[in-house]
N, C-alpha and C positions, 0 to 999 in steps of 0.2 A: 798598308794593306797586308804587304807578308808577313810583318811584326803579329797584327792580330790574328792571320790563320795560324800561327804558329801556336801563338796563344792557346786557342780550342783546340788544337791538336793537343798542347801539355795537359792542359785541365783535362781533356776527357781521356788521353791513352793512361797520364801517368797520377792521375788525380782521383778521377774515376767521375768526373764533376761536369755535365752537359751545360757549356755557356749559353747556347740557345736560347733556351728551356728553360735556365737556371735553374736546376734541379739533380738529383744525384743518376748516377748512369748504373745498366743493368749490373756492371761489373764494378768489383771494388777496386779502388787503386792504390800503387805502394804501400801507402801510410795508412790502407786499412778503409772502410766506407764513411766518407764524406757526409755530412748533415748540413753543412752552410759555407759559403767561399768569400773574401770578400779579396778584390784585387786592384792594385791602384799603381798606372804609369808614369812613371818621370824620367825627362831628360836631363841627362850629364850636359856639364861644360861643352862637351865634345859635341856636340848633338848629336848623343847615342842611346835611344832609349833602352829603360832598362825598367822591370815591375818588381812589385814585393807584394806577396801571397801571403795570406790568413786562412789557413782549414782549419775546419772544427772536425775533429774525426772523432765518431761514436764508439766509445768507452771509454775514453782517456782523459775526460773529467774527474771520471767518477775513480780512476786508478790514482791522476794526483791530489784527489783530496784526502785518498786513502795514504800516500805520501808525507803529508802534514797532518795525521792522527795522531793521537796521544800514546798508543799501546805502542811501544816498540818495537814488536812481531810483526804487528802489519806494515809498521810504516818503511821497515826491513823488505819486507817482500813486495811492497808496492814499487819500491827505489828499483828493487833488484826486477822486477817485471818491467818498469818503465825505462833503464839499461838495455833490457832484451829485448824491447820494441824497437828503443834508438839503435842498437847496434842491426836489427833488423831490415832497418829502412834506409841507414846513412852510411853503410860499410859497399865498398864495391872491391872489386879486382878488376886489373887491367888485362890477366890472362885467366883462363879459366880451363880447367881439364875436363870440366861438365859438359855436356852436349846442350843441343838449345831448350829440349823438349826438358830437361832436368831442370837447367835454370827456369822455365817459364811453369813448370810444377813445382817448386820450391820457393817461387817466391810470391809468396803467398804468405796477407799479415796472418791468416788463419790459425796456423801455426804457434804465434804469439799469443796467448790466453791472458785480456785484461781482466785488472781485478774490479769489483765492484765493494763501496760502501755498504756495508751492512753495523 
């Protein structure tokens, strides 16, 4: 039972993903606004459970197919925009000189502008 509150706590503070509902929540989370979740638990040897997470997050299709384009130029800045996501979402510090209200206005995918197929 506290395994799966925890659960709908990550999905919805750090996902942005109502398991309820299963449906997306007013706010977006780290990785940018969620479109579909899909999550599946398994126990270790140990009997420790442990889940593995699939997001779909809205643009980041349409940025890595621009990544396997033919032109060059795009598939450069698609790489180079889809870097600046991952290092967006996946970099942390253990100290920080920021206050809370900085970090929690800063981190924000907003900031990361995906690209789009045309």
């Amino acid at each position: 039972m506290n395994y799966e509150m925890l659960l709908h706590i990550i999905a919805e503070e750090a996902i942005g993903w109502d398991m309820r509902n299963n449906k997306v929540t007013d706010k977006p989370g780290y990785f940018g606004i969620p479109y579909a979740l899909s999550k599946s638990t398994e126990e270790q040897g140990r009997t420790t459970l442990h889940s593995h997470w699939q997001i779909w997050i809205r643009g980041i299709s349409s940025t890595r197919k621009v990544a396997f384009h033919g032109d060059w130029n795009n598939k450069t800045r698609a790489k180079d925009t889809l870097a600046k996501y991952h290092d967006h979402v996946a970099t942390t510090s253990l100290f920080s000189n920021h206050s809370e209200e900085e970090l929690q206005t800063s981190n924000s995918i907003r900031s990361c502008r995906l690209l789009s197929y045309e």
